[in-house]
N, C-alpha and C positions, 0 to 999 in steps of 0.2 A: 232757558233757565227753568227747574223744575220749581214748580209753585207748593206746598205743603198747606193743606189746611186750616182756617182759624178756627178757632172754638169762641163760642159766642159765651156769653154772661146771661144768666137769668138775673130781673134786675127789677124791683120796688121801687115807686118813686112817689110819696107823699107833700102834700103841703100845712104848713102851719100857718096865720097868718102873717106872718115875717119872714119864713124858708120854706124855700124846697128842699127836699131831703130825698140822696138816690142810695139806697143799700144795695148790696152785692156779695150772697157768699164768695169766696176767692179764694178754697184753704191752697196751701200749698206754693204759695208767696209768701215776698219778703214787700218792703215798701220799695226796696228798691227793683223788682222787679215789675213795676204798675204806672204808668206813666197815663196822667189825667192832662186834657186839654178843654179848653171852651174857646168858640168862634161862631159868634151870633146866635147864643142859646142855642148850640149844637156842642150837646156832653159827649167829649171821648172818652174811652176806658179802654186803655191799650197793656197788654202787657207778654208774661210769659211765663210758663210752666215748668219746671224740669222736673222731672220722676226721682222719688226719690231712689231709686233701684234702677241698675241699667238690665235690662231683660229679655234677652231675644226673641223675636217678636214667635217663634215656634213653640217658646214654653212656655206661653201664656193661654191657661182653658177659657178663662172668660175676661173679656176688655174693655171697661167703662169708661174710665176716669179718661178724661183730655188733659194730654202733656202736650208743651207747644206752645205756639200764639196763640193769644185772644185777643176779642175786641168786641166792641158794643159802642154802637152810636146813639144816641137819643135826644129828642128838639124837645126842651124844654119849654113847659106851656107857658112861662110867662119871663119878663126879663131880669136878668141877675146882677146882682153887685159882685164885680171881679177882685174885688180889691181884698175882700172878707170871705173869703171861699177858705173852708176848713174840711181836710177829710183826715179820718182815722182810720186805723187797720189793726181792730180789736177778734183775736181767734177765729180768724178767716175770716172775718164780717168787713166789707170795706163799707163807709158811710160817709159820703159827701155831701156837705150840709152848705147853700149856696143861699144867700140872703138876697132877699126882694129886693127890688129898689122903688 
């Protein structure tokens, strides 16, 4: 089975002292394309990209953007309340806001 590559997230991750707070520009999704998981203060961010233009790959001069899978893992440095985990997906900005315990 042919394997396709992920594209990674560049990704901020702040604290306040009651949250952690991880941002991620992401244009180019919907919310239903982003799937977040947490297991033992291990932040996933998984999702997928689709182009908005189908374009074969010979008439393109120059190719930046990643369509595709993504994903990003990150061990969060201290422990979180599961219960009250909030993220938004404000103009490509996704922001998941995880409360201390």
């Amino acid at each position: 089975m042919e394997q396709h590559p992920e594209g990674e997230l560049a990704v901020d991750v702040f604290q306040t002292p009651t949250t952690m707070v991880v941002q991620t520009a992401i244009a180019g999704v919907t919310r239903e394309d982003i799937h977040i998981s947490l297991h033992h203060n291990e932040l996933k961010i998984s999702g997928h990209r689709t182009p908005p233009t189908q374009v074969p790959h010979e008439q393109y001069v120059w190719r930046e953007c990643f369509w595709g899978n993504f994903s990003l893992t990150i061990m969060l440095p201290s422990e979180v309340d599961t219960t009250h985990i909030q993220a938004t997906l404000v103009h490509g900005v996704l922001t998941i806001t995880l409360p201390k315990k």
